[in-house]
Wavefront OBJ file of the C-alpha trace (Angstrom):
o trace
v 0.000 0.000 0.000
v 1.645 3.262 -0.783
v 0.633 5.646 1.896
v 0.018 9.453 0.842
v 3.004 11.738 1.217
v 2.034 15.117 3.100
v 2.788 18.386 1.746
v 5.726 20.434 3.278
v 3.275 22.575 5.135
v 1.688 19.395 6.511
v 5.086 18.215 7.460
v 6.144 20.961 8.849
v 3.227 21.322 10.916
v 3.289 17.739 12.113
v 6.766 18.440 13.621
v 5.875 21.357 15.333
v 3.035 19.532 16.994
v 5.485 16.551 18.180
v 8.061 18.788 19.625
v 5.623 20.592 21.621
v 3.982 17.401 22.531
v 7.458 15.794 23.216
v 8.166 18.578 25.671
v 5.092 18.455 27.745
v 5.782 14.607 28.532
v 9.332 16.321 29.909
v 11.126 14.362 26.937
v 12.653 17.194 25.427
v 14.641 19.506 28.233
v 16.259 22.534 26.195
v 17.825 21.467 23.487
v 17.279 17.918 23.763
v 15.695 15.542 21.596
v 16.057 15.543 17.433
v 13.352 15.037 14.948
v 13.974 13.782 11.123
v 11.561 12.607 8.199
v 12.571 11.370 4.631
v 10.376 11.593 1.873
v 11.456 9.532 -1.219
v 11.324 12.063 -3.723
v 12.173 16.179 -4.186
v 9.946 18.141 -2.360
v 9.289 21.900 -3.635
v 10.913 23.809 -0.342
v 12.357 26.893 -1.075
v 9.326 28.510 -0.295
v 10.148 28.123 2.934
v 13.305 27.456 2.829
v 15.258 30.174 0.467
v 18.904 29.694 1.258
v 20.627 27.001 -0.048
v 23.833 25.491 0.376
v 25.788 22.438 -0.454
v 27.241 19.795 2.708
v 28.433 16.714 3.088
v 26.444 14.389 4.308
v 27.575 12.237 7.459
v 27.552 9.100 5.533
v 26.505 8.416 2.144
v 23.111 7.446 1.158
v 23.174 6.479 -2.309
v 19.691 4.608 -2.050
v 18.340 8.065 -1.154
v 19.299 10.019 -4.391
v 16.474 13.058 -5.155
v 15.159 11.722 -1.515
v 14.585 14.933 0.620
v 15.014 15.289 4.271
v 13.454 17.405 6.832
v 15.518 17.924 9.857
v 16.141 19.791 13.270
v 18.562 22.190 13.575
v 21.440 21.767 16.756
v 20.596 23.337 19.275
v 17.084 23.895 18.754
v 14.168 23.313 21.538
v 11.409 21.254 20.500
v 9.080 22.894 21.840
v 9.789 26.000 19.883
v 9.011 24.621 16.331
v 5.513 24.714 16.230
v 5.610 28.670 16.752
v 8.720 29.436 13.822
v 9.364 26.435 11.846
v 11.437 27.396 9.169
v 13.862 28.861 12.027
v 14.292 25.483 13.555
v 14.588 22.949 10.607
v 16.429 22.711 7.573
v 15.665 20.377 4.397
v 18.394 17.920 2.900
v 18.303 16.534 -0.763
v 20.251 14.298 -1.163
v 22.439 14.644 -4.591
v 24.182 12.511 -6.785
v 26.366 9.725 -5.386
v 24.675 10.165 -2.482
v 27.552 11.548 -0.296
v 26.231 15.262 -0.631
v 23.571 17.312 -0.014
v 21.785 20.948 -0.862
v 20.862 21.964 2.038
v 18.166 24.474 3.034
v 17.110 26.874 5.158
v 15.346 30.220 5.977
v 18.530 32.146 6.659
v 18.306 32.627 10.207
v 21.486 32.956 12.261
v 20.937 30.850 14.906
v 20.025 27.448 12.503
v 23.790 26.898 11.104
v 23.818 23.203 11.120
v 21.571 19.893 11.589
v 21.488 17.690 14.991
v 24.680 15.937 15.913
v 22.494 12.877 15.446
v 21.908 13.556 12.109
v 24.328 10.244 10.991
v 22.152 8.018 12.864
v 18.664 9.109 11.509
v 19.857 9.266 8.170
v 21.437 5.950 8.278
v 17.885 4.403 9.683
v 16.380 6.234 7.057
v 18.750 5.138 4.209
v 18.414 1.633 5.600
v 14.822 1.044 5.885
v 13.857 2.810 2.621
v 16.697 0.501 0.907
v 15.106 -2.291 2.555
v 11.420 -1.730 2.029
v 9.585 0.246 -0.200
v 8.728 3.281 1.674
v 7.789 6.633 0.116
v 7.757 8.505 3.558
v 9.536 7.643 6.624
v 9.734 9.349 10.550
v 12.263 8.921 12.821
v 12.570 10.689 16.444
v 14.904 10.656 19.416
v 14.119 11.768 22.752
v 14.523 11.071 26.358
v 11.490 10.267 28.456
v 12.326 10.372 32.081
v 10.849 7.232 33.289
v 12.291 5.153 30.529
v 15.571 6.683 30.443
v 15.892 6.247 34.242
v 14.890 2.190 33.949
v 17.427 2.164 31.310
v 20.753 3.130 34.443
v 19.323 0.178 35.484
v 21.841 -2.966 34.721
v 18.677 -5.104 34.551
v 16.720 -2.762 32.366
v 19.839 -2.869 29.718
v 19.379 -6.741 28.845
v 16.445 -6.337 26.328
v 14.409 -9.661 27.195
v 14.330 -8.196 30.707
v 13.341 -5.070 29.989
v 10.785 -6.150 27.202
v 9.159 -8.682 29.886
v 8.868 -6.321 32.337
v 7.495 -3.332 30.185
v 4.917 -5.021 27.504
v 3.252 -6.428 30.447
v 0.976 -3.721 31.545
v -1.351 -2.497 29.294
v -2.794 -4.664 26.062
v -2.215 -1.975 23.695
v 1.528 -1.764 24.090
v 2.216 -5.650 23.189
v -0.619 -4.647 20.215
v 1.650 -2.069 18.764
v 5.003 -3.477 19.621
v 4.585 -7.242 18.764
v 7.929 -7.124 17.759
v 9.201 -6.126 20.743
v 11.817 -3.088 22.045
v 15.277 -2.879 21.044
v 17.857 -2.101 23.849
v 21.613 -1.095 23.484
v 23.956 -0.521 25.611
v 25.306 3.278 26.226
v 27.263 4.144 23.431
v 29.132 7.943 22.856
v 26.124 10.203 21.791
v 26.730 11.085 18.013
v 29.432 8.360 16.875
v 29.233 5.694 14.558
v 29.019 3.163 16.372
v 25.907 4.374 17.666
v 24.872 4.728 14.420
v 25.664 1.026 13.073
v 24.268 -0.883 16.209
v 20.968 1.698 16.047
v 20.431 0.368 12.009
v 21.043 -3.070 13.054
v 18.516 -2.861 15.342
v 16.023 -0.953 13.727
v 15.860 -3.684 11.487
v 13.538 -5.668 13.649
v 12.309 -2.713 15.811
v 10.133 0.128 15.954
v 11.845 1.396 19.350
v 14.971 0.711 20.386
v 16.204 2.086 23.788
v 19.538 3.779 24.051
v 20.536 2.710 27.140
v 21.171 6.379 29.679
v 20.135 8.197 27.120
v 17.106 8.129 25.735
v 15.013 6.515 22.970
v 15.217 6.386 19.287
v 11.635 5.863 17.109
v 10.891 4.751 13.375
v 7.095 4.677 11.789
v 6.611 4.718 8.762
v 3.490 6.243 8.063
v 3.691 9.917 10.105
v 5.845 11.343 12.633
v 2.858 11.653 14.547
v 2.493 7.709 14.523
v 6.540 7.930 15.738
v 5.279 9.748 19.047
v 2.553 7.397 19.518
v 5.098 4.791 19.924
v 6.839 6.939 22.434
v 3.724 7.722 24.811
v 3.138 3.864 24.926
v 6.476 2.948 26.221
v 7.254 6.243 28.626
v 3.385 4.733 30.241
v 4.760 1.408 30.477
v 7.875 2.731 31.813
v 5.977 4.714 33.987
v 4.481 1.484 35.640
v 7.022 -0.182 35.761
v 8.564 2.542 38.016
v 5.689 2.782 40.166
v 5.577 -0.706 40.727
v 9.860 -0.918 41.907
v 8.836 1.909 44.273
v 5.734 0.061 46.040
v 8.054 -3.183 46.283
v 6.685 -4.630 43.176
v 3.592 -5.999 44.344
v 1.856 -6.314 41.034
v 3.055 -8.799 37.863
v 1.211 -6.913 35.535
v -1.061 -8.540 33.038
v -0.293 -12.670 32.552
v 1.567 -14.217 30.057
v -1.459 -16.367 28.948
v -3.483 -13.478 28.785
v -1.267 -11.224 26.447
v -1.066 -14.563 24.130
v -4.985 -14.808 24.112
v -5.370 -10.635 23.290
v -2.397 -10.955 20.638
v -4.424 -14.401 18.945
v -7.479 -12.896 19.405
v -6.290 -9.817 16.959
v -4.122 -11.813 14.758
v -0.929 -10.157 16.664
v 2.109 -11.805 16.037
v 4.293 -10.959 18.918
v 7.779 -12.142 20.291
v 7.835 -11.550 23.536
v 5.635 -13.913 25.446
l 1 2 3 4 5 6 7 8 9 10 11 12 13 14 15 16 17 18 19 20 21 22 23 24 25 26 27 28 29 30 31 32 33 34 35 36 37 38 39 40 41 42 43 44 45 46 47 48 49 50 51 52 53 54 55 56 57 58 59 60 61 62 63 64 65 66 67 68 69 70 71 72 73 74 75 76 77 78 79 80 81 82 83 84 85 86 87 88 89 90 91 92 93 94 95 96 97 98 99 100 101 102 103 104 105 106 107 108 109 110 111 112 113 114 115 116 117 118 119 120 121 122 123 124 125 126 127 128 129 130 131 132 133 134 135 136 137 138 139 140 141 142 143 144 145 146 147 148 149 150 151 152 153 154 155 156 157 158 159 160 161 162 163 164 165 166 167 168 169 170 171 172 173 174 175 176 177 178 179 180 181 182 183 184 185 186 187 188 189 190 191 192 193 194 195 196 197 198 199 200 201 202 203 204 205 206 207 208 209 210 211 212 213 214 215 216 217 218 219 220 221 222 223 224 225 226 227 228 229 230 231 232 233 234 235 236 237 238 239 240 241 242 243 244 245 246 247 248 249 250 251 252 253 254 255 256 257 258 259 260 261 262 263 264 265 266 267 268 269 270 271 272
């Protein structure tokens, strides 16, 4: 099914919507917290975006030639898009070869280059539109408190422990994450190999957890969708908290009961 690409506008209001969302869940402190989307074809931006300028991209994306992204700038607060968001994004397009870029922007002085996470969303991107044929594809990263905090946890680090202990209290999080959460390890913020283990991953998850640091989010169909994913695991993280600080008198929903709502709705999950 090819899903219907937004127009910039759309996009660009989408965004703004997340951040601010994003920041009232107390995800996005100050600067944290990045925001990408990838749309498999040239999107008419200088509209809004008037400056151009050529870069090199963090890693090349050949897959992703005349593919244009949508990014946030470094340094700039989430919660601040929705009101100016040509002053707090640029657009990529990726150019020929795919190791270079036009980039985009309004001008302003204070946008002078993308997040420092910009190699691991566009390698996620790159990947998964390689992989599958996408025409639009959302990827955040932000850091929830309750599920960051689980995550300087040693047992919350080994991913069948934490994905047994968080899909077990409400139905709808095993529904939308039958595959399950991905967890690594804490790795330097920004480097490669942060990058490479966050593809691998993302190749068989949604979510994947970087461990003291946050949370990283792919959805194909909207951003939007991308912070959906987010607000189900910060409320099972939230639980799960609330249950280690009352001695952990609850075991959350049974095993045999999340297998009979997942067969019931044709849900093939992995985790129980």
């Amino acid at each position: 099914m090819t899903l219907h690409v937004p127009a910039v506008a759309e996009i660009l209001k989408q965004i703004g919507e997340v951040g601010r969302q994003l920041s009232a869940m107390g995800a996005t402190e100050g600067a944290a917290g990045n925001i990408s989307i990838c749309v498999r074809e040239m999107l008419d931006v200088e509209e809004y975006f008037p400056r151009m300028e050529m870069i090199d991209l963090p890693e090349p994306a050949p897959d992703l030639v005349g593919a244009t992204l949508i990014v946030t700038g470094s340094g700039r607060r989430l919660r601040e898009i929705a009101d100016d968001p040509t002053a707090n994004l640029a657009c990529i397009v990726v150019q020929e070869g795919g190791a270079r870029g036009k980039m985009f922007t309004s001008g302003t002085p204070h946008l002078k280059r993308v997040t420092s996470e910009f190699n691991s969303h566009l390698a996620v991107h790159h990947d998964q539109m390689r992989l599958r044929p996408v025409q639009f594809h959302a990827v955040l990263h932000a850091q929830p408190r309750y599920i960051t905090y689980l995550s300087h946890i040693p047992n919350y680090q080994d991913e069948k422990y934490f994905n047994s202990h968080l899909l077990r209290w409400q139905p709808e999080t095993i529904m939308n994450l039958p595959e399950g959460i991905g967890v690594l390890p804490f790795l330097l913020p920004g480097s490669r190999q942060l990058m490479i283990e966050t593809l691998l991953s993302m190749r068989d998850h949604q979510v994947v957890v970087w461990s003291q640091h946050g949370i990283i989010v792919r959805r194909d169909e909207s951003i939007v969708h991308a912070l959906d994913l987010v607000e189900y695991v910060e409320t099972a993280a939230q639980y799960e908290a609330l249950n280690l600080s009352i001695g952990e008198k609850s075991s959350g929903i049974a095993p045999e009961s999340l297998r009979a709502i997942a067969e019931i709705w044709n849900v093939r999950q992995k985790i129980f």
